[in-house]
C-alpha positions in Angstrom: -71.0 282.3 50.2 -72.6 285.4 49.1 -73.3 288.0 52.4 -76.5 289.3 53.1 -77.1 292.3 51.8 -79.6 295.4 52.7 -83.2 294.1 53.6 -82.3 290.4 54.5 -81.4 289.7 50.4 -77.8 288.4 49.1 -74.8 290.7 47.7 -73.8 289.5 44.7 -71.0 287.6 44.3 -67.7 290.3 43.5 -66.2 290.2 39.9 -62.4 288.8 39.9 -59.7 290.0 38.3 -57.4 287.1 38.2 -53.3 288.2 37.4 -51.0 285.7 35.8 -47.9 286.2 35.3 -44.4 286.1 37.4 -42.4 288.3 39.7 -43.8 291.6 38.2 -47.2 290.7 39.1 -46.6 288.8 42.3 -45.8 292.2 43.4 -42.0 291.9 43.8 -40.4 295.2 45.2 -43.3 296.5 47.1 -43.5 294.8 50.0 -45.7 294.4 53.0 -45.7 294.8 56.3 -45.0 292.0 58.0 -43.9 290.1 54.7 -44.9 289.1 51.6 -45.6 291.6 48.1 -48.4 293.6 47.0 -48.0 295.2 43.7 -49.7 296.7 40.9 -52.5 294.4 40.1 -53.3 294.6 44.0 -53.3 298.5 43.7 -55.4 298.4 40.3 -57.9 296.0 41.7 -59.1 298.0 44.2 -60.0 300.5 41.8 -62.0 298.5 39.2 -65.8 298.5 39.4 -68.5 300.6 39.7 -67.5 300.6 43.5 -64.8 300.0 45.7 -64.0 296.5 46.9 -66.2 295.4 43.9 -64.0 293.2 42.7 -61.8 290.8 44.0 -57.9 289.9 43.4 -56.8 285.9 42.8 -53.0 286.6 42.0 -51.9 283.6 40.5 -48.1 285.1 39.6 -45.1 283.0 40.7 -41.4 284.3 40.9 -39.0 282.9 38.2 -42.5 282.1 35.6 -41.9 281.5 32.0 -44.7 282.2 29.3 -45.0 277.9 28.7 -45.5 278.0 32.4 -48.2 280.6 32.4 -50.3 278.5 30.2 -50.2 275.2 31.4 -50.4 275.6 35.4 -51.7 279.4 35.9 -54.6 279.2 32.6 -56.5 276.3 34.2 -56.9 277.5 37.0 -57.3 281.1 36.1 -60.4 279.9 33.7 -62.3 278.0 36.7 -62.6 281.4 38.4 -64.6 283.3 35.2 -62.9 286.7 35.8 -64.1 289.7 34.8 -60.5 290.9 34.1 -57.1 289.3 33.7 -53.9 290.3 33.4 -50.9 288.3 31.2 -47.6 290.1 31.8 -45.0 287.8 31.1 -41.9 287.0 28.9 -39.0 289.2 30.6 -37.5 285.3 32.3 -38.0 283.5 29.0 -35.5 286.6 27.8 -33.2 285.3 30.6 -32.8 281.6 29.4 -30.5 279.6 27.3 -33.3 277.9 25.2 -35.2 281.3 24.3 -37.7 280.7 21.6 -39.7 283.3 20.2 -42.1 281.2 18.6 -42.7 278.8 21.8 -43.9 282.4 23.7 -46.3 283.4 20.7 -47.8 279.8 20.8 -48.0 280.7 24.9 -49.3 283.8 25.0 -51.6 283.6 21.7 -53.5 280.2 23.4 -53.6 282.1 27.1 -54.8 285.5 25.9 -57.6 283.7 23.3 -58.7 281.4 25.7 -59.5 284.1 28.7 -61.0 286.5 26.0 -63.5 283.9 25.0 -64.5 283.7 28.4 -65.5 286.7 28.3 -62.6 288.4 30.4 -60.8 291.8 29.5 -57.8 290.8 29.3 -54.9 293.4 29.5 -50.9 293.1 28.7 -48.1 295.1 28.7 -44.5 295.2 26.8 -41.7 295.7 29.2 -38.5 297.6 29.0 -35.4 295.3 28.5 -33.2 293.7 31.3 -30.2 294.0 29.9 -30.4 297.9 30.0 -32.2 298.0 33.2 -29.6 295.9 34.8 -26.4 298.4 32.8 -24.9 295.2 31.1 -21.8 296.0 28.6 -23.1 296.8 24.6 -22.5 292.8 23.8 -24.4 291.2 26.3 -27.1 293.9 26.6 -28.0 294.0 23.1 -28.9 290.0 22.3 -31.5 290.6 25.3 -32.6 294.3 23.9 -33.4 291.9 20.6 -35.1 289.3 22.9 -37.1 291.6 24.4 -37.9 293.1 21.8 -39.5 290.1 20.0 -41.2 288.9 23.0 -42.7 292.8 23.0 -44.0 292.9 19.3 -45.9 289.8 20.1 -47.5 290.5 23.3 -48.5 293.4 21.1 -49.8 291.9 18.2 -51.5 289.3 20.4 -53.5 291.6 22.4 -54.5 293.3 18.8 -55.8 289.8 17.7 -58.1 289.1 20.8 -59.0 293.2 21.2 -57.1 293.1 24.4 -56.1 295.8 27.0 -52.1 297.3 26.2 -50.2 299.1 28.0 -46.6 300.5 25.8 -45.0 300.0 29.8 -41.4 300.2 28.0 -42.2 303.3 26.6 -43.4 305.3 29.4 -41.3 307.9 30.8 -41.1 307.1 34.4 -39.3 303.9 33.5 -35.9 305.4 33.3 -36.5 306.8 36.5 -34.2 304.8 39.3 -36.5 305.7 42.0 -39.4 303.7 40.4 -37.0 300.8 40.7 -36.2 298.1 43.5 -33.1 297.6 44.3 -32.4 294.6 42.1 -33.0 297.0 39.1 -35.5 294.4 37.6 -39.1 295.2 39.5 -40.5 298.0 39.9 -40.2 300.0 43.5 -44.0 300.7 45.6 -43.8 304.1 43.1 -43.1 302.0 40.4 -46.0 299.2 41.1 -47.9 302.5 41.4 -47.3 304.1 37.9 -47.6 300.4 36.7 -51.5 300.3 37.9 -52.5 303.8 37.1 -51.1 303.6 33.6 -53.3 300.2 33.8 -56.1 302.4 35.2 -55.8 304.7 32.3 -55.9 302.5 29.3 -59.2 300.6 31.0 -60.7 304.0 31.4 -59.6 305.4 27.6 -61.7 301.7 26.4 -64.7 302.9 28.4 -64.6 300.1 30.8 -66.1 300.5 34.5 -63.3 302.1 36.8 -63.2 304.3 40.1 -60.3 306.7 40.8 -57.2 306.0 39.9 -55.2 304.3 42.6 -53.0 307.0 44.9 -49.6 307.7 43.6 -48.1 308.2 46.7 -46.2 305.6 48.3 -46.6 304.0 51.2 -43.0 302.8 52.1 -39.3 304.6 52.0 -37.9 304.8 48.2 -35.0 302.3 47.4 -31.6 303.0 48.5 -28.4 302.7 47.5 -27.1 300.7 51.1 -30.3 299.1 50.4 -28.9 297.6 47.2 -25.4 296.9 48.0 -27.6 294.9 51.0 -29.8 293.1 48.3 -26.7 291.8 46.3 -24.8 290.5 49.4 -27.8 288.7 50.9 -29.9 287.9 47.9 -28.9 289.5 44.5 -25.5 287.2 44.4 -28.0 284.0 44.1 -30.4 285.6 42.2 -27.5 286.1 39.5 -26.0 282.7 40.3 -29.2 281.1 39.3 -29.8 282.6 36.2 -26.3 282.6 35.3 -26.1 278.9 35.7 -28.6 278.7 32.8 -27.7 281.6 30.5 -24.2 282.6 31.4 -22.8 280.3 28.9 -25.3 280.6 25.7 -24.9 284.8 26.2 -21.6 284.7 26.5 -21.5 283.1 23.2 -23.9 285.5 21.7 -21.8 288.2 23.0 -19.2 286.9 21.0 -21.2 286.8 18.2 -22.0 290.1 18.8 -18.2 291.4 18.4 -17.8 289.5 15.8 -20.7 290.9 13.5 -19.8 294.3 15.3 -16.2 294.6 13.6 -17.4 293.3 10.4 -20.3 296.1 10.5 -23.1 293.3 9.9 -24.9 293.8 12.9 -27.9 294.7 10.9 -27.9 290.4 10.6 -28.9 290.2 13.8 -31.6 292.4 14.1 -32.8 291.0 10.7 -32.6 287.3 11.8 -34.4 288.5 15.1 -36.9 290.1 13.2 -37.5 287.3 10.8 -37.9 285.1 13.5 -40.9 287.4 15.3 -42.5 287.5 12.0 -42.6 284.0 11.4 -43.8 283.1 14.7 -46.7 285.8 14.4 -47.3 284.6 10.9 -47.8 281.0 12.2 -50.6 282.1 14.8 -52.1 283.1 11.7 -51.5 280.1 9.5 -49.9 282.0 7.2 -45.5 281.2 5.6 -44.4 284.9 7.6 -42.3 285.1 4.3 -42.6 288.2 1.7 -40.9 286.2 -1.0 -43.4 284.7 -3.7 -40.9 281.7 -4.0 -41.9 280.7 0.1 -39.0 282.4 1.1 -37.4 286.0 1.8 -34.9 285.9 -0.5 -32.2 286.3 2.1 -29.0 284.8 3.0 -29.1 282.4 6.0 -27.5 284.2 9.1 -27.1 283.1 13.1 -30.1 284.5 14.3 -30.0 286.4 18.0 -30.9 283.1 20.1 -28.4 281.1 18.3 -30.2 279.5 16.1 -30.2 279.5 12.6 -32.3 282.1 11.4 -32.9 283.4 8.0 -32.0 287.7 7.0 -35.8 289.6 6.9 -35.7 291.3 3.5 -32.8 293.9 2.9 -32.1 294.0 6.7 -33.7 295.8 9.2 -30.7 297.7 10.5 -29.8 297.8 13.8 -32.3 300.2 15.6 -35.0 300.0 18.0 -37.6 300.5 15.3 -37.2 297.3 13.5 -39.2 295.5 11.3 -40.5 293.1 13.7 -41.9 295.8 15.9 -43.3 297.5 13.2 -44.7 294.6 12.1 -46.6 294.1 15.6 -47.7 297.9 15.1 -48.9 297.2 12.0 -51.5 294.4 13.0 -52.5 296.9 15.6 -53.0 299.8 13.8 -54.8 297.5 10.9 -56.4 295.2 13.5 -57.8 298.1 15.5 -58.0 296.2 18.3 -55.7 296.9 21.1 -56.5 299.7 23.5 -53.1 301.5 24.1 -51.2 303.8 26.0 -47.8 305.3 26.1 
């Protein structure tokens, strides 16, 4: 119920910003005392409005969420509460699973992030750096989830382009190679982290001309991770946390990895990235209702390779190679740039 405000009359009711999402946004590596997490969107919240404690925070994020998740248990229930802002940050677990499919996350995110926008909610996203290089796998398992991540970025991207969204280029940013913005699983962010996370948030709602106040503080609260602190983690908690995703993708990465060497001493490692990048485009393209093919015979006139997920994929046209700056995410650039849409930073 509404308080009274000055002269006997009723404060209106606060704006929300409502977070979906899954560990990053539950707050995961900045924790509270007394227990529990508080994290970036509970650090950007109290710095949106035209004045402080203007709006309020309904964090809907759950450890362990996939994108599929997101949208059928956290959208309903995020739409009932008619926010002002929301936040979709998700995909890094759906990198982390056996049955990863690109197209299954586009179809997530695409019906999540339209539905909130024609609510009338500024929605914002972010791409994320990749696991397998935050968490110093070897070359053959680090790359398949550098591709996966990858994918799952240049849609998020494209996405937020189509619906005019709120992104943030997180895997991009500087202080992300920084260990001290880091937990001590190497997979959320640290209280600095969270931090940087909501300023650079802060920043990109600001840059759109939306209503902010200052920035939240960048000094943290709490002691920076440490190394005992980490050898702690994996004893008491890290050593399941592993177990359980292990159970799932241990066996299917493995195989990839294999798949990785294998391509590797034949120098045709370009095939992955071009099966990968294939695969981002076609999911993108069906969003759109369009074939995601360049060919005019319905196809891209490439042979069929094993794509990065283990699927059978087909080559994009002439291969992509095997860098960073692949087709796929230029692809997602592209409808940005084209789209002019997406308010970015990075």
């Amino acid at each position: 119920m509404p308080k009274p405000g000055p002269g006997g009359g009723r404060s209106p009711a606060p704006a929300r910003f409502v977070a979906l999402g899954d560990s990053l946004t539950e707050g995961l590596g900045d924790p509270v005392p007394g227990g529990g997490w508080r994290g970036w969107a509970a650090l950007l919240a109290g710095a949106l409005g035209e004045r402080p404690g203007g709006v309020e925070l309904v964090n809907l994020a759950r450890s362990g969420a996939l994108a599929a998740e997101l949208g059928e248990r956290q959208l309903p229930m995020a739409r009932e509460l008619r926010p002002r802002f929301a936040s979709l940050v998700v995909g890094a677990n759906d990198t982390l699973r056996a049955a990863f499919a690109i197209e299954r996350v586009a179809v997530a995110l695409d019906r999540a992030h339209g539905a909130l926008s024609a609510d009338g909610a500024v929605v914002l996203t972010a791409c994320l750096p990749d696991p397998g290089r935050m968490l110093g796998l070897p070359a053959p398992l680090a790359r398949p989830l550098a591709r996966r991540m990858r994918a799952v970025n240049t849609v998020v991207h494209a996405v937020s382009a189509r619906y005019q969204g709120v992104h943030l280029h997180l895997a991009e940013h500087a202080w992300v190679a920084e260990r001290a913005c880091w937990s001590v699983d190497r997979l959320h962010p640290s209280e600095r982290g969270h931090r940087l996370l909501a300023r650079g948030f802060h920043a990109a709602l600001a840059a759109a001309g939306l209503p902010v106040g200052p920035p939240p503080a960048l000094t943290p609260d709490g002691p920076p991770p440490t190394r005992a602190g980490s050898v702690r983690w994996m004893a008491t908690r890290g050593t399941r946390w592993v177990a359980d995703r292990c159970t799932d993708l241990l066996p299917g990465l493995l195989g990839l990895a294999l798949q990785e060497c294998r391509h590797g001493l034949a120098g045709s490692g370009r095939l992955l990235d071009a099966a990968a990048d294939h695969a981002t485009r076609t999911a993108l393209a069906a969003l759109d209702g369009t074939d995601g093919t360049d060919g005019t015979d319905g196809t891209d006139g490439s042979d069929e390779v094993k794509g990065a997920d283990g699927l059978d994929r087909a080559d994009g046209p002439g291969g992509s190679g095997g860098s960073g700056g692949s087709d796929g995410a230029r692809a997602g650039r592209t409808a940005a740039t084209v789209r002019g849409a997406a308010t970015m930073t990075g």
